[in-house]
N, C-alpha and C positions, 0 to 999 in steps of 0.2 A: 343516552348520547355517549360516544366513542371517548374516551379520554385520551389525549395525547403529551409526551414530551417533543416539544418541537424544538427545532433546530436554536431557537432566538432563545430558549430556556438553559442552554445548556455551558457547561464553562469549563474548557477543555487546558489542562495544566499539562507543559507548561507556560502556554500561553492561550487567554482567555479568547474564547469565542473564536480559534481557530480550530477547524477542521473540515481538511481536505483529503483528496481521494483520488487515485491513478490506476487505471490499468497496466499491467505489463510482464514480458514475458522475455528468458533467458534460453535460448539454443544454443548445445555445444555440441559443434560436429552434424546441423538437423536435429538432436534434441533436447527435446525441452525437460531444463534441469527443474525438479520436483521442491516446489517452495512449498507445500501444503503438511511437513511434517511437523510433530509435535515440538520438536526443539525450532524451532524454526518463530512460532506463535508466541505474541503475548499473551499470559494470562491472567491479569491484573483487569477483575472487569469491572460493567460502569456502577459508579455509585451513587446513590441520591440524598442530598442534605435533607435531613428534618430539622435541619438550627436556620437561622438568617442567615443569608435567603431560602425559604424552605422550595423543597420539590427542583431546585438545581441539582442536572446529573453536573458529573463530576466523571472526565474518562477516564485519567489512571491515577489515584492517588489525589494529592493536595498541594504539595509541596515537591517537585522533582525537575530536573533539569536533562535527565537522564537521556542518551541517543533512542535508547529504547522505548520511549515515552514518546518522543519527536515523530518517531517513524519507526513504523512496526506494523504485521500481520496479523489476521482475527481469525478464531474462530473455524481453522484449519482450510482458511481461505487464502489461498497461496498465488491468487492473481490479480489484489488489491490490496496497494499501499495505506498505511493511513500514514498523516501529516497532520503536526498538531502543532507546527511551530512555523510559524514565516522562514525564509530562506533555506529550509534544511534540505540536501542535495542528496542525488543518486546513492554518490559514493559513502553518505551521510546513512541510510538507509543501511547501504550492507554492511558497512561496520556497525551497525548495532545487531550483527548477524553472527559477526565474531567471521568476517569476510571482508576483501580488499577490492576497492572497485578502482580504479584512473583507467585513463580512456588508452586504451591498447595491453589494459591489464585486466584480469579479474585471478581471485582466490578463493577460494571455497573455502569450507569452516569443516574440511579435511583435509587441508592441505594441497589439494588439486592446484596445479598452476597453470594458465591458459597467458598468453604471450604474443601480441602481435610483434612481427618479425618478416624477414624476407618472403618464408614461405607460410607465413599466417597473417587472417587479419580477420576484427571484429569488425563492426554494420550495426551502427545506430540509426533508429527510425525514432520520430514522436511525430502521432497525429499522421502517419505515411507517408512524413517528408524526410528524407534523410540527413542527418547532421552529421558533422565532423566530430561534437564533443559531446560528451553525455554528464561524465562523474560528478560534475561540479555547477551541473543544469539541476534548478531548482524543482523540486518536484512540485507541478501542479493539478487543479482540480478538474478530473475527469482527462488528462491528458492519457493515450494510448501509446505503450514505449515499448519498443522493440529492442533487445539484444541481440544480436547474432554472432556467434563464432565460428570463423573454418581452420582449421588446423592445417588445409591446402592455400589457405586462401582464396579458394575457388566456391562460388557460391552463383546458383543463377537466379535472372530473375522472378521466374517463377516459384524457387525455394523460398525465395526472400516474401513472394505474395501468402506463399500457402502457410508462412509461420508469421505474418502479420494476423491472416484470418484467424490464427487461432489464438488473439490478443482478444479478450474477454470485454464487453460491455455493461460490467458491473457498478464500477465504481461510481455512477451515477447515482445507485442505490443509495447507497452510504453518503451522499452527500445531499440526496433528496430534489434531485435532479429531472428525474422519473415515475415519478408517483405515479403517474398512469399505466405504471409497470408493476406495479406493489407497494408496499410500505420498507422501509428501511430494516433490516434486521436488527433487532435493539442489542447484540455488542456492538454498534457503529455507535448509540449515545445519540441516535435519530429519534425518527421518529417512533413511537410504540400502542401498538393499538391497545385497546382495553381487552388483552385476554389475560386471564387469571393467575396462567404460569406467568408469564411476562413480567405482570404487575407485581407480584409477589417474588419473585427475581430485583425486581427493582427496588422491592420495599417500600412501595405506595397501597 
């Protein structure tokens, strides 16, 4: 029989028994800026008590408060957020990227500066509805988000279609949403099936 760590087992610091997951994706100028690099990931991965309560994962640490703890990247997976804290926000997100998000601003973690202004403007989408504000919208579980930058401010709607399509339908995974799609990858601190590497990874 299959053994699992399920979702209701698990206790995510810094705050217990949360953890959420977003789709989303960042266009400057039509492209799509590359979240999947190694400075980018966290790498603090999940761990499993053997004291009281035994077989509780644990996702990053025990004791932390950290943005990067809150909200961060796995596993060289650069188009789902994790969220492991109630309220924590977009702009919440990039600054644990060592990046600056408000809404008609973004900074890159090279100093890149993008600028909405007369002849520039960003385009938020969640879920394919468009919003006014993003930075400070709470990032939720299984939402799809859209960045968009033009540097003309000119943008059509077909551009805006063909760079939502390419907003990823993962994060379901990670939140165990879609089991009928597979099992969770266990950096998510989901679900984990009984193979060998896995389990001994997890130290069960």
């Amino acid at each position: 029989m299959a053994a699992y760590i399920i979702k209701g087992q698990i206790s995510n610091i810094p705050e217990p028994d949360f953890h959420e997951h977003a789709d989303f994706a960042l266009f400057i100028d039509g492209q799509r800026f590359d979240f999947s690099k190694d400075e980018y990931m966290s790498v603090q991965p999940c761990t499993v008590s053997r004291e009281y309560p035994a077989n509780v994962a644990y996702a990053h640490g025990l004791e932390s408060d950290d943005l990067e703890d809150s909200a961060h990247l796995h596993d060289r997976n650069g188009t789902v957020v994790h969220a492991h804290k109630p309220g924590v926000a977009w702009h919440d997100f990039f600054e644990s990227l060592n990046m600056e998000f408000d809404d008609g601003e973004f900074v890159d973690d090279q100093g890149g500066e993008y600028l909405a202004n007369e002849g520039a403007a960003f385009y938020y989408f969640v879920n394919g509805e468009a919003v006014e504000q993003l930075a400070n919208r709470e990032i939720r579980d299984l939402d799809q988000v859209l960045i968009s930058y033009s540097s003309t401010g000119e943008i059509t709607q077909e551009e805006l279609l063909i760079q939502q399509a390419q907003i990823t339908n993962n994060a379901c995974f990670y939140s165990e949403a879609c089991q009928h799609r597979g099992p969770a990858p266990y950096e998510s601190c989901g679900a984990a099936h009984e193979d060998p590497a896995i389990l001994k990874w997890l130290g069960l």
